[in-house]
N, C-alpha and C positions, 0 to 999 in steps of 0.2 A: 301775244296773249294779252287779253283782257280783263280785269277781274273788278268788279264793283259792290263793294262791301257796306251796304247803311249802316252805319253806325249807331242810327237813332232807333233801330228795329232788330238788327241784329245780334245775337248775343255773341261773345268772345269766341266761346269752344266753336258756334256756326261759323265765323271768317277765318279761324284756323282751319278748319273741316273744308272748307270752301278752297282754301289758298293748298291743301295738301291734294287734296283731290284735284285740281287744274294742273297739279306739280307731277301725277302722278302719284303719291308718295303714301305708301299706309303704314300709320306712324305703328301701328300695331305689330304689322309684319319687321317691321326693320327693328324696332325695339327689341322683339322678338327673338332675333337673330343673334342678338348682342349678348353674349355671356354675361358680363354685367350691365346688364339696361337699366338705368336710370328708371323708375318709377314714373310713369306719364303723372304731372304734375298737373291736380286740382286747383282749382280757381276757391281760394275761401267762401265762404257764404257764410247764410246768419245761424247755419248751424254747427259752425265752430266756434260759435261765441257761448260762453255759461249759461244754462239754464238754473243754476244757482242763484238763491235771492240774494239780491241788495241791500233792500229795505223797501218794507210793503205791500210785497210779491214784487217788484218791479228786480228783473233781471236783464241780462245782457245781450239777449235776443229779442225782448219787449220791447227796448230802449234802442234796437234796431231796426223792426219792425216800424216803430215809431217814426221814429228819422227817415224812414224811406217812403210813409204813406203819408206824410203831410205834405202840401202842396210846398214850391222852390220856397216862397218870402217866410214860412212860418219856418221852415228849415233854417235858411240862414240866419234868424232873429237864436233862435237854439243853440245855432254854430259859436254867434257872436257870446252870449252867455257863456256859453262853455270856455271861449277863447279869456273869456274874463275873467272865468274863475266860478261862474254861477253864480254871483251878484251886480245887478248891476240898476239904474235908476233909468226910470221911464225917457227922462230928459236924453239920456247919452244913448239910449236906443236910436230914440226916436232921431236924435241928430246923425247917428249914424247913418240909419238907412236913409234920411231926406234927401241926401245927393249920391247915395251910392252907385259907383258906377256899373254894376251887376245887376242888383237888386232892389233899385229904388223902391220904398214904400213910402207914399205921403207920411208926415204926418198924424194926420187925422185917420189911416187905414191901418193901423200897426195895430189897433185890439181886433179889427176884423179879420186880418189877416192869421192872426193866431187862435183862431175861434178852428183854425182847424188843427190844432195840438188837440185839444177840448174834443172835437169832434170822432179824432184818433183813437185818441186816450179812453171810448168809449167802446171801440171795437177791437182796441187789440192791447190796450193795459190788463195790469192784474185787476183782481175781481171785488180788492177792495174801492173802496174811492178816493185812493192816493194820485194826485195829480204831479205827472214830471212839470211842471212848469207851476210854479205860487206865483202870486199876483197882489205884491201888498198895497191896495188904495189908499190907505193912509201915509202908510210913508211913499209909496211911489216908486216902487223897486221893484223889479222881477228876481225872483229866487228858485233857482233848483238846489234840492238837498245834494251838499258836501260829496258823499255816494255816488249818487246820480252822475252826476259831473265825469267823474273818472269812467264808469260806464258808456256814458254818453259819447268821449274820447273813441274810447273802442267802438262803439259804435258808428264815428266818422268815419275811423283811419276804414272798416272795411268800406260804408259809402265813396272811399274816395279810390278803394283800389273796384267796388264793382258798381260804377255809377247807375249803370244795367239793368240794378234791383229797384230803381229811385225810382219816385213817381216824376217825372217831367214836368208833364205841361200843369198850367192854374188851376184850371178844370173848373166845372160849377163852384166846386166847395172854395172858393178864393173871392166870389164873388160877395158883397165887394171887398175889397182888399182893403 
């Protein structure tokens, strides 16, 4: 038997559904059967994350939404902040992604690239005009509120267990980066 699963189009529950059904096997029926069956176990999503404010309106399905509809480079500039603490200076951004081996961003692309946080933040933030990402030109630092940050955490750890929900590809909105 042969089974060929895309991963890049497929969602999780469809290649198990696919791999039970080629097997055979309806996970329904045999649970079923079981005196004590195990609970068929849910794949998280953003709506086990708080609808609870943070600060703002911004909560922990917002801040997930977010992260999964901005395009890969403004995501990982986000990820990096977060890994930092949610402070950090334009210079050590910028040096990070110029040879990243993932994600390279010139450069000279790193305010364009994040033009789609901005972009986001308008269709699926709260309804004040609180921004997940500050941008101080004067001193030259990127800052997310303290809050945020820990949110934003949770907001990864589920990105990273359902990659599935992430937007992928550049798309228009990246251009230029």
């Amino acid at each position: 038997m042969q089974l060929t699963i895309d991963t890049q189009t497929d969602t999780y529950e469809q290649a198990i559904a696919a791999v039970q059904s080629a097997c055979g096997v309806n996970p329904a029926a045999v649970t079923g059967s079981w005196p004590d069956a195990p609970a068929l176990a849910l794949r998280p999503g953003p709506a086990d994350l708080s609808g609870e404010e943070l600060w703002e309106g911004w909560t922990d399905q917002l801040l997930f939404d977010t992260v999964a509809s901005v395009v890969p480079g403004a995501r990982a500039v986000l990820r990096r902040l977060v890994e930092l603490g949610g402070t950090a200076s334009y210079h050590d951004i910028h040096d990070h992604f110029a040879g990243h081996p993932e994600t390279p961003i010139p450069r000279g692309r790193i305010g364009g690239t994040l033009t789609s946080i901005r972009a986001v933040r308008r269709r699926v933030g709260p309804d004040n005009r609180a921004d997940v990402l500050e941008r101080d030109e004067r001193a030259r630092i990127y800052r997310i509120e303290p809050v945020l940050v820990e949110g934003l955490k949770r907001a990864f750890d589920l990105a990273d267990t359902r990659p599935d929900l992430l937007r992928q590809d550049a798309g228009a909105g990246e251009q230029p980066i």
